[in-house]
N, CA, C and O atoms as a DFTB+ gen file, in Angstrom:
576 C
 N C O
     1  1       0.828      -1.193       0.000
     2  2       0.000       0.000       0.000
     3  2       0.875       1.261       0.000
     4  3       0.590       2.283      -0.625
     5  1       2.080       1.075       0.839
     6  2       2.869       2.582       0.935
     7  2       3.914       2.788      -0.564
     8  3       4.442       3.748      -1.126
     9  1       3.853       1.532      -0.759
    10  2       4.867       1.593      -2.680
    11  2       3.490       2.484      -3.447
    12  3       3.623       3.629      -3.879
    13  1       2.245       1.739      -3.503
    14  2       0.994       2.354      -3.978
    15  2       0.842       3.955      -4.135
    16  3       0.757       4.613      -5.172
    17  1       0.834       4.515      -2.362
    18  2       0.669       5.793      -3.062
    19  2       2.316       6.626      -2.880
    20  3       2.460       7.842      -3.006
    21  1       3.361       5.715      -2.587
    22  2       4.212       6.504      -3.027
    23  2       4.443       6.773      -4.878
    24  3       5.107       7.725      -5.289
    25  1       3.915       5.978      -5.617
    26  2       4.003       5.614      -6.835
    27  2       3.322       6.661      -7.537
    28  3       3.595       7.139      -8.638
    29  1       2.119       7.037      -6.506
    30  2       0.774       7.960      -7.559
    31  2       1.197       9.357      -6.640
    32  3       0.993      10.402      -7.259
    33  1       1.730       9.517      -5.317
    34  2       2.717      10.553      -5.287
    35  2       3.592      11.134      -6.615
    36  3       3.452      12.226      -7.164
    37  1       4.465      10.135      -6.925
    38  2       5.337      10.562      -7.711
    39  2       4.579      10.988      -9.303
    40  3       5.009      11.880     -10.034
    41  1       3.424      10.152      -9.589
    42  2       3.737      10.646     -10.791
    43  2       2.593      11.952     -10.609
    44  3       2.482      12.883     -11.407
    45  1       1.920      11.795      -9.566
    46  2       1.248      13.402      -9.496
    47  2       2.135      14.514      -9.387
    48  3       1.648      15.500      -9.941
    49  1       3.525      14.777      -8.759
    50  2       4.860      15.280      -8.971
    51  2       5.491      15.593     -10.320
    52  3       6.032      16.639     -10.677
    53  1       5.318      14.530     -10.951
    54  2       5.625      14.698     -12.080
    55  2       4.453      15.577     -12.997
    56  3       4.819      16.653     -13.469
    57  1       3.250      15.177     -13.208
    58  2       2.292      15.645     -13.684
    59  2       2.417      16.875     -12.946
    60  3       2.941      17.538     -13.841
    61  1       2.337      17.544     -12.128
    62  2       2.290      19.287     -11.923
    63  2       3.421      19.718     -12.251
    64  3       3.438      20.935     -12.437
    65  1       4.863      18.924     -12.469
    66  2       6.291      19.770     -13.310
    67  2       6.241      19.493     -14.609
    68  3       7.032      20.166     -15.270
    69  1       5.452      18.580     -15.335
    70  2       5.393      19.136     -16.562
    71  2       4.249      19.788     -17.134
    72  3       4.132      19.993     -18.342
    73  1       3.253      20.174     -16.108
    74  2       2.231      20.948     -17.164
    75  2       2.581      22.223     -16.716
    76  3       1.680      23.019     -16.983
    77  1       3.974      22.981     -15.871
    78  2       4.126      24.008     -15.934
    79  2       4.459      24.589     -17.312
    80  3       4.903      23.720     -18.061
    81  1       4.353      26.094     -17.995
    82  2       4.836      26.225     -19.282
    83  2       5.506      28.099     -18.586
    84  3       5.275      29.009     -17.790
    85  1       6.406      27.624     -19.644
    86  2       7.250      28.927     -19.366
    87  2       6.774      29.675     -20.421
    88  3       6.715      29.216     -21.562
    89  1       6.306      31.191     -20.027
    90  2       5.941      31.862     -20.917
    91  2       7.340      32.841     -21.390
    92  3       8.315      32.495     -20.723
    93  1       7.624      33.829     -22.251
    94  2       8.544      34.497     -22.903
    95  2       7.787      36.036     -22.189
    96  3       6.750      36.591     -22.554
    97  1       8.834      36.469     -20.960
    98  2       8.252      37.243     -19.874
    99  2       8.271      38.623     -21.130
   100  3       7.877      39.722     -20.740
   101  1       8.600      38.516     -22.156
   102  2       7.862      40.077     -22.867
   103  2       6.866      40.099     -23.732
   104  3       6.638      41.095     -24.419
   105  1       5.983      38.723     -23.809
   106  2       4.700      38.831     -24.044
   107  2       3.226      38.606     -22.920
   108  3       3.144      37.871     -21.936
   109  1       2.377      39.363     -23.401
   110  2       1.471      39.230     -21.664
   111  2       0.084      38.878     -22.529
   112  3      -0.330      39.640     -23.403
   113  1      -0.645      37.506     -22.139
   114  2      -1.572      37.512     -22.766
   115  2      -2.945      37.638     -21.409
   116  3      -3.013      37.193     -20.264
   117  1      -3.855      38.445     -22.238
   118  2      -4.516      38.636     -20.972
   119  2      -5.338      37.437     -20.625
   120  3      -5.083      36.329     -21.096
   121  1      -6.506      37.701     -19.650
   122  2      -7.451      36.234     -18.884
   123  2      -8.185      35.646     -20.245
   124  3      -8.334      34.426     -20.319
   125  1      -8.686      36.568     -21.418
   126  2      -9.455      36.275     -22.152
   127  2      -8.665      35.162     -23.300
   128  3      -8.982      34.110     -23.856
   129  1      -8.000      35.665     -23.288
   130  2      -6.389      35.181     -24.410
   131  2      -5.695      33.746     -23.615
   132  3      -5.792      32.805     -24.403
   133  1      -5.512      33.626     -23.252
   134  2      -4.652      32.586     -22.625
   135  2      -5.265      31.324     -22.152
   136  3      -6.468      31.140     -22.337
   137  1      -4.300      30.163     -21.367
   138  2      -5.418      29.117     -21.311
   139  2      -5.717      29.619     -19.959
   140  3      -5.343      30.716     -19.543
   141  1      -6.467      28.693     -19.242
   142  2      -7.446      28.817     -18.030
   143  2      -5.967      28.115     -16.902
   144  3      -5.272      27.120     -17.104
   145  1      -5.931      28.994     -15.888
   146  2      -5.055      28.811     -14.623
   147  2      -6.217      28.554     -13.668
   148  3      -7.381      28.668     -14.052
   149  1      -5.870      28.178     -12.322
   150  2      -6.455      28.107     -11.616
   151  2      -6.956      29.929     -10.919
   152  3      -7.967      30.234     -10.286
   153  1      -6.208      30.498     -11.205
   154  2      -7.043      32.059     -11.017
   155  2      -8.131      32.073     -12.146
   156  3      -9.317      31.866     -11.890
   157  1      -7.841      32.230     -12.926
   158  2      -9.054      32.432     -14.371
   159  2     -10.021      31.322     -14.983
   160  3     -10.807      31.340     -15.931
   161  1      -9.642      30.339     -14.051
   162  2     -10.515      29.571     -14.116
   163  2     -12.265      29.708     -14.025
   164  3     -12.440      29.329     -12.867
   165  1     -13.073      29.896     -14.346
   166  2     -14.437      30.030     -14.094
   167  2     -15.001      29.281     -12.817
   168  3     -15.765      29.902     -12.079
   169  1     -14.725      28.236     -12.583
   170  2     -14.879      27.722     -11.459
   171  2     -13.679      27.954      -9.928
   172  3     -13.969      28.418      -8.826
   173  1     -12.778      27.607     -10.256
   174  2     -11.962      28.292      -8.905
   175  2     -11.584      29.768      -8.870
   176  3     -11.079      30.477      -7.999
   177  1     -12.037      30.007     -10.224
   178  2     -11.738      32.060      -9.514
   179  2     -12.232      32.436      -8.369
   180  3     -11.624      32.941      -7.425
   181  1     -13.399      32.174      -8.463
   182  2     -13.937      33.164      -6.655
   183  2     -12.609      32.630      -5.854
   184  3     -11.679      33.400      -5.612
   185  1     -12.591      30.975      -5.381
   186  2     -11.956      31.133      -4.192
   187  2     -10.586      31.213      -4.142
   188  3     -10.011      30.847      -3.116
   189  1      -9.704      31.812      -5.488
   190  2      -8.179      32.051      -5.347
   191  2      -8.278      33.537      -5.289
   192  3      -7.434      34.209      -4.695
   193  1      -9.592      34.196      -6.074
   194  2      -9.384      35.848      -5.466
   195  2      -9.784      35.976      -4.285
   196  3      -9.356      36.986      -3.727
   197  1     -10.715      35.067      -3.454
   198  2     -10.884      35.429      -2.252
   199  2      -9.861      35.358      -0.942
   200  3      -9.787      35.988       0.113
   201  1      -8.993      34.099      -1.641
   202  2      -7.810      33.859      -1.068
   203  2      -6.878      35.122      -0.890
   204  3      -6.618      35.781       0.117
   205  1      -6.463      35.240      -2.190
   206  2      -5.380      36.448      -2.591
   207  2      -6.010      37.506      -1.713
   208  3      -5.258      37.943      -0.841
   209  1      -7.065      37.940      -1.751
   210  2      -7.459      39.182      -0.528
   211  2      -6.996      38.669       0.870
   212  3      -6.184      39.255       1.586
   213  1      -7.606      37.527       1.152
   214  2      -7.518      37.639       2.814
   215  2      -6.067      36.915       2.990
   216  3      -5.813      36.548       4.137
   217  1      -5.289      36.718       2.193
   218  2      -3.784      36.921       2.775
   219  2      -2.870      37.859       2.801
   220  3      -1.827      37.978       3.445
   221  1      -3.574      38.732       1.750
   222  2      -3.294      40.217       1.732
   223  2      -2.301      40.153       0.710
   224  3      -1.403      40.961       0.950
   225  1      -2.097      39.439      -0.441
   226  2      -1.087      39.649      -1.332
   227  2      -1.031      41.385      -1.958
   228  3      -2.028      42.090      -2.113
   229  1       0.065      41.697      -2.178
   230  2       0.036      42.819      -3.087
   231  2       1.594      42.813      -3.447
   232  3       2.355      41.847      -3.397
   233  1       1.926      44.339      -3.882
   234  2       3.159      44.694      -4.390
   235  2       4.359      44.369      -3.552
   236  3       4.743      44.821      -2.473
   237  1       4.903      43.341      -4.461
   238  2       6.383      43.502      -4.435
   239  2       7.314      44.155      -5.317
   240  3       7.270      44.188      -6.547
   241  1       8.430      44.831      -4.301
   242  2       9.782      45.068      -5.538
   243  2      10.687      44.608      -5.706
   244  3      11.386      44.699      -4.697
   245  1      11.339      43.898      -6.793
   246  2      11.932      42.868      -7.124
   247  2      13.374      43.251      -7.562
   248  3      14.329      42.487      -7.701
   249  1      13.331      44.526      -7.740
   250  2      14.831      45.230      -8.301
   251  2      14.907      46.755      -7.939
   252  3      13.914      47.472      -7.814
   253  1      15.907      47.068      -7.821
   254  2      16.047      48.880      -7.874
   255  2      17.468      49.003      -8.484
   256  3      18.496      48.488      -8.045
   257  1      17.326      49.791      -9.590
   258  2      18.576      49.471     -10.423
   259  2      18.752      51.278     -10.707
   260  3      17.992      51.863     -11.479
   261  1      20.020      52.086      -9.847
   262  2      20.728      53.128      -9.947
   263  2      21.433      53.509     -11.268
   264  3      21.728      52.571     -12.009
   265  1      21.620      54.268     -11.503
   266  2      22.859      54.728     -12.620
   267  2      22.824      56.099     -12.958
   268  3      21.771      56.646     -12.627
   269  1      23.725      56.881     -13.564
   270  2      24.155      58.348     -13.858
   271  2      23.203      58.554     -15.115
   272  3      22.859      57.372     -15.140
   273  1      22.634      59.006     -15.978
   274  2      22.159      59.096     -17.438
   275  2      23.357      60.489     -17.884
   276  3      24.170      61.156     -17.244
   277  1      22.965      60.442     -19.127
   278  2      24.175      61.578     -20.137
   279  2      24.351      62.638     -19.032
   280  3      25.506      62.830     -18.652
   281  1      23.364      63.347     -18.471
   282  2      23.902      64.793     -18.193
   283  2      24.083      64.613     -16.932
   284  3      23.945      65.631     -16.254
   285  1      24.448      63.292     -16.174
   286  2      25.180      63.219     -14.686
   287  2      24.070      63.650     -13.878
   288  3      24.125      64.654     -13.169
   289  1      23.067      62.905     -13.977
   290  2      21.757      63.177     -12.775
   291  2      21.450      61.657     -12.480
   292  3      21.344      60.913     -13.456
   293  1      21.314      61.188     -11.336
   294  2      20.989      60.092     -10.829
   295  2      19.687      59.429     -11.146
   296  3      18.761      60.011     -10.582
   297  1      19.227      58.174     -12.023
   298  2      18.423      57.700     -11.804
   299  2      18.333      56.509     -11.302
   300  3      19.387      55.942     -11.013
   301  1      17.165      55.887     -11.090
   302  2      16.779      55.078     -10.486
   303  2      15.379      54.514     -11.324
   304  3      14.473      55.230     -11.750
   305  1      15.462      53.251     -11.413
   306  2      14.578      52.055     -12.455
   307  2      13.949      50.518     -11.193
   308  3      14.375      49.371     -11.057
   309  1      12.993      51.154     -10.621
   310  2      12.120      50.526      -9.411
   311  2      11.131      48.955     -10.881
   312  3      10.529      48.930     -11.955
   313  1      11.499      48.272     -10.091
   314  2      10.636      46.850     -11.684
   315  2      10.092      46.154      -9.733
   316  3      10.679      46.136      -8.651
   317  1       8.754      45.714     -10.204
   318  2       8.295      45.628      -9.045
   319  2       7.092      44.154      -9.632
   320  3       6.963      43.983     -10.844
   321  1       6.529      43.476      -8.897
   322  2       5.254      42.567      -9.230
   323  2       3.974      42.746      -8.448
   324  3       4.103      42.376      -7.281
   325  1       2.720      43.230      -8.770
   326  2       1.809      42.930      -8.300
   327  2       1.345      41.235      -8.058
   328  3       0.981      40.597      -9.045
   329  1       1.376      40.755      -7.069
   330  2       1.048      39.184      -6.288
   331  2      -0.196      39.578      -6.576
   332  3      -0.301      38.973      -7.643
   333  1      -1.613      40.338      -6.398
   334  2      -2.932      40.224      -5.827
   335  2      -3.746      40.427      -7.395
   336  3      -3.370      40.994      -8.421
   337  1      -5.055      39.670      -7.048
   338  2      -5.611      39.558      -8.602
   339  2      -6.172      40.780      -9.271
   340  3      -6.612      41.098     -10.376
   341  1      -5.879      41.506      -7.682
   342  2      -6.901      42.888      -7.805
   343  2      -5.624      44.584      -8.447
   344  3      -4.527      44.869      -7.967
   345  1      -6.331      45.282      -9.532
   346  2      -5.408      46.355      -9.672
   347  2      -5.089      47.084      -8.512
   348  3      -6.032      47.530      -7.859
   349  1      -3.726      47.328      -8.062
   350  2      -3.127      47.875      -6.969
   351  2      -2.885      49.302      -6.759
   352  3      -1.768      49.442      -6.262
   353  1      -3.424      50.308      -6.921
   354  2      -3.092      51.476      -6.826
   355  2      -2.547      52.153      -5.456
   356  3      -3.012      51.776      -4.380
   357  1      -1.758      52.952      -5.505
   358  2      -0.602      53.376      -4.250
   359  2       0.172      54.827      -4.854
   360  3       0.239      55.027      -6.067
   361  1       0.600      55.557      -4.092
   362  2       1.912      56.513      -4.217
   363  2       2.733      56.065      -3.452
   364  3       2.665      55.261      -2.522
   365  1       3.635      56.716      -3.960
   366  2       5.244      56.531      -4.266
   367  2       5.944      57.960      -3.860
   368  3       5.293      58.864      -4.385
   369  1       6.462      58.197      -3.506
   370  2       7.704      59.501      -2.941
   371  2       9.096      59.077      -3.340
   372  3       9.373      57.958      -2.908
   373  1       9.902      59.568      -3.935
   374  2      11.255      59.259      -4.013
   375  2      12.120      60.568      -3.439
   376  3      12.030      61.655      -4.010
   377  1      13.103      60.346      -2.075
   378  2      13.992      61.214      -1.733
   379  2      15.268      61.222      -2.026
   380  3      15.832      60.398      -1.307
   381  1      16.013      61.762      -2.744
   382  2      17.282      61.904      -3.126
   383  2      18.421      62.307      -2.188
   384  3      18.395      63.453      -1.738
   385  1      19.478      61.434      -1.826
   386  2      20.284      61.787      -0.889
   387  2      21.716      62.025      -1.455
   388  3      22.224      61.431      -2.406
   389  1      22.318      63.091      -0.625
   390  2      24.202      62.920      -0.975
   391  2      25.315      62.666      -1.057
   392  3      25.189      62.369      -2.245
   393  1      26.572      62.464      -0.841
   394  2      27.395      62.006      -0.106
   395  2      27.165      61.559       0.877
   396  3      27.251      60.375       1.202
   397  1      26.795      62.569       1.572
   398  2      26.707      62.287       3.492
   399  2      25.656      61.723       3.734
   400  3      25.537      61.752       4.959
   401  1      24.588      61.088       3.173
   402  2      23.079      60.445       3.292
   403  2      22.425      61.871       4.260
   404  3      22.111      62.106       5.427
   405  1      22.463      62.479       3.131
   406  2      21.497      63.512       3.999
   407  2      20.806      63.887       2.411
   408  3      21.271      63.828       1.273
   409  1      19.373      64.325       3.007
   410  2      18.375      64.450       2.240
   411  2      18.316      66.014       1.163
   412  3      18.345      67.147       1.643
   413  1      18.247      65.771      -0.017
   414  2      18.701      67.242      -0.677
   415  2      17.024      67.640      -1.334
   416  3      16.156      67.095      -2.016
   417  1      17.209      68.652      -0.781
   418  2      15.789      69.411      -0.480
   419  2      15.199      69.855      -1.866
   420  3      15.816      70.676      -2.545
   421  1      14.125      69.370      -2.251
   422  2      13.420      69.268      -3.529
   423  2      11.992      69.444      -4.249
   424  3      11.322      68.428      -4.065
   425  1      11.486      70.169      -4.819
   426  2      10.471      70.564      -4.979
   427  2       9.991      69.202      -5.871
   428  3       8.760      69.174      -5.884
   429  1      10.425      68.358      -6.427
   430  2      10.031      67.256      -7.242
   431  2       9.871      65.478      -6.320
   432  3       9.523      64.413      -6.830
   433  1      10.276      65.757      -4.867
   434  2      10.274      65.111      -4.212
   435  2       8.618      65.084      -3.729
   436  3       8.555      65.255      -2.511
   437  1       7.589      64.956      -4.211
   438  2       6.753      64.446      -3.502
   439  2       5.659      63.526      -4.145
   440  3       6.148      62.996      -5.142
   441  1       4.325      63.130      -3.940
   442  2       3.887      61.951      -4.130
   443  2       2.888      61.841      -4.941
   444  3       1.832      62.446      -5.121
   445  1       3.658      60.556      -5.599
   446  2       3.286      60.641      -7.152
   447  2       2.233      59.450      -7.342
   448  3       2.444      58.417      -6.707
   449  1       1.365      59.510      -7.988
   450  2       0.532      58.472      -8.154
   451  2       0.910      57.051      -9.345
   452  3       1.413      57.256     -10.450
   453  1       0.642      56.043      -8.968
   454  2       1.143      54.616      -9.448
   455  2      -0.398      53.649      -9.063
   456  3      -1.181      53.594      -8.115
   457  1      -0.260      53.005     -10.359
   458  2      -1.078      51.557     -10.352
   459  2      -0.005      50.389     -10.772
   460  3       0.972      50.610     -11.487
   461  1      -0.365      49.019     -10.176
   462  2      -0.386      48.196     -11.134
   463  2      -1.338      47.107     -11.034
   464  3      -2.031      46.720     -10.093
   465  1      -1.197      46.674     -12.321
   466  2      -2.802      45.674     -12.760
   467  2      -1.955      44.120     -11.884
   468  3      -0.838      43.687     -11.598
   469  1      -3.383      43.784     -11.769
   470  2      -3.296      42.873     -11.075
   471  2      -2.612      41.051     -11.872
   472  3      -3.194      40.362     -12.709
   473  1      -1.377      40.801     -11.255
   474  2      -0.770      39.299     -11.388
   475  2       0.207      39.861     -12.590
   476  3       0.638      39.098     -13.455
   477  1       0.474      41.081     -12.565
   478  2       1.324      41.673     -13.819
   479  2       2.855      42.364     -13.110
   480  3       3.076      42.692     -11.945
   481  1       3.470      42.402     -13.943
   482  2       4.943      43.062     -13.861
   483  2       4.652      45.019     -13.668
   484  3       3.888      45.461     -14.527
   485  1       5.078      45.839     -12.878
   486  2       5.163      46.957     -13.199
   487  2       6.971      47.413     -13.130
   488  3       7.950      46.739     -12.809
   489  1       6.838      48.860     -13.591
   490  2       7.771      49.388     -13.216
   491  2       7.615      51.154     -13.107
   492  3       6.663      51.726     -13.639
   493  1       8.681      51.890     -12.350
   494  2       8.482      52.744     -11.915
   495  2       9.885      53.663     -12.110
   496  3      10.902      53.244     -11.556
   497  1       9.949      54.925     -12.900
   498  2      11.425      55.795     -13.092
   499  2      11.310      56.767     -12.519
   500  3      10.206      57.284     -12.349
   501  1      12.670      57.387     -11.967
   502  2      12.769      58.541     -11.251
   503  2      14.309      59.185     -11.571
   504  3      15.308      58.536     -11.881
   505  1      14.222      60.366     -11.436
   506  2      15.741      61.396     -11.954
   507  2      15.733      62.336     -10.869
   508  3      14.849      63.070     -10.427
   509  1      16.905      62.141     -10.552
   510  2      17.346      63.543      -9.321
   511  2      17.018      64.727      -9.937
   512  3      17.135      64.854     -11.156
   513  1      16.648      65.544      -9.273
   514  2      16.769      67.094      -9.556
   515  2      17.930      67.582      -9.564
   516  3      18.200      68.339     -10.496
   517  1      18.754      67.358      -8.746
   518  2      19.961      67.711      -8.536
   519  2      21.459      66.607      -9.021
   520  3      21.430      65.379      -8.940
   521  1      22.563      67.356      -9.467
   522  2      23.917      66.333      -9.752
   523  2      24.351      65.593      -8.700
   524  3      24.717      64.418      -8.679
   525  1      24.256      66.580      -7.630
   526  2      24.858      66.013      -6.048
   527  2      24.329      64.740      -5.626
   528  3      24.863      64.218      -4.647
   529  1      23.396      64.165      -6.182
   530  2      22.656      62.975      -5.287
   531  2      23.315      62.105      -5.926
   532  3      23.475      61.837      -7.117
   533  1      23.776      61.589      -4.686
   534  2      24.159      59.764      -4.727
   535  2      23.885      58.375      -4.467
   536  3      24.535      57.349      -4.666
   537  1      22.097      58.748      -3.683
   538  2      21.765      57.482      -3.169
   539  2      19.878      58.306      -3.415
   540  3      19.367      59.393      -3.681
   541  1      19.538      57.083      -3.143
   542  2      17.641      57.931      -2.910
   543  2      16.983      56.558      -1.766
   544  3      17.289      55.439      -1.353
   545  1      16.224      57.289      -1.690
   546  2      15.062      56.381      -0.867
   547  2      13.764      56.711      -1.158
   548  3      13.335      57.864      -1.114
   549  1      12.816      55.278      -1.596
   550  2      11.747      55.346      -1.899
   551  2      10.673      55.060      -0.811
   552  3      10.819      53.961      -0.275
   553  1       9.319      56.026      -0.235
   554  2       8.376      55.532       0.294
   555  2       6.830      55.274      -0.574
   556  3       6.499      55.833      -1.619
   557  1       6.252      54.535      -0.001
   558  2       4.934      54.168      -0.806
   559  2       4.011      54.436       0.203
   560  3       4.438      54.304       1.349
   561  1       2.671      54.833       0.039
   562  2       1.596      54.640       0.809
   563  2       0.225      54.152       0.025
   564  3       0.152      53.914      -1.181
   565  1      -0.736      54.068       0.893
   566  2      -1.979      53.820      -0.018
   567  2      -2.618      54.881      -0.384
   568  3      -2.698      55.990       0.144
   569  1      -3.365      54.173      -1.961
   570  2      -3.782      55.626      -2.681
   571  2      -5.184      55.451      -1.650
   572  3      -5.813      54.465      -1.268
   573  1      -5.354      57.253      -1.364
   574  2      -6.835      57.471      -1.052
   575  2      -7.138      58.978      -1.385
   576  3      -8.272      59.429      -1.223
């Protein structure tokens, strides 16, 4: 009996690693377009969006990628994932700091409005006002 369901263990193991499919992450087909997941499913949608709410999935950021552009002003390239099935809307603040991590005082420093759609990739750009900045820090809150 324990060879039994170690046997239908395994090939149920097997059967969920090969019906994964890797999609080519720079094409996005939407719910209507694509095949049926267990989110878009007609029958288990309610209870994976009801899920995704009451565990509270939402935005992650997955990268923050710095660099100088031509005229020596600091940017910053925020690539982030919405987890939740639901569109995520939020602001964003980016503070620009200097040498000394001290904050360089900015009229372009304040809060900017951002979505992203839900189970999708976003991303988010920002440019110092100033040459002097060498580091930044980003806050988010909820949109209301």
């Amino acid at each position: 009996m324990k060879t039994i369901t170690n046997i239908l263990f395994f090939i149920l193991v097997m059967l969920v690693i090969g019906c994964h499919e890797q999609h080519d992450p720079r094409i996005h087909l939407r719910e209507e377009i694509g095949s049926d997941t267990p989110g878009t499913n007609i029958v288990t949608r309610i209870v994976s969006h009801a899920f995704s709410a009451l565990i509270g999935e939402g935005i992650e950021i997955t990268e923050a990628i710095t660099q100088r552009n031509d005229t020596g002003f600091l940017e910053v390239h925020i690539n982030g994932y919405n987890r939740s099935y639901q569109t995520r809307r939020f602001r964003y603040k980016v503070e620009w700091l200097d040498k000394n991590i001290l904050l360089i005082q900015s009229r372009t420093s304040v809060w900017l409005p951002a979505s992203a759609m839900g189970k999708s990739p976003f991303s988010l750009k920002a440019v110092a006002s100033r040459p002097e900045a060498e580091n930044f820090r980003m806050d988010t809150k909820k949109w209301e």
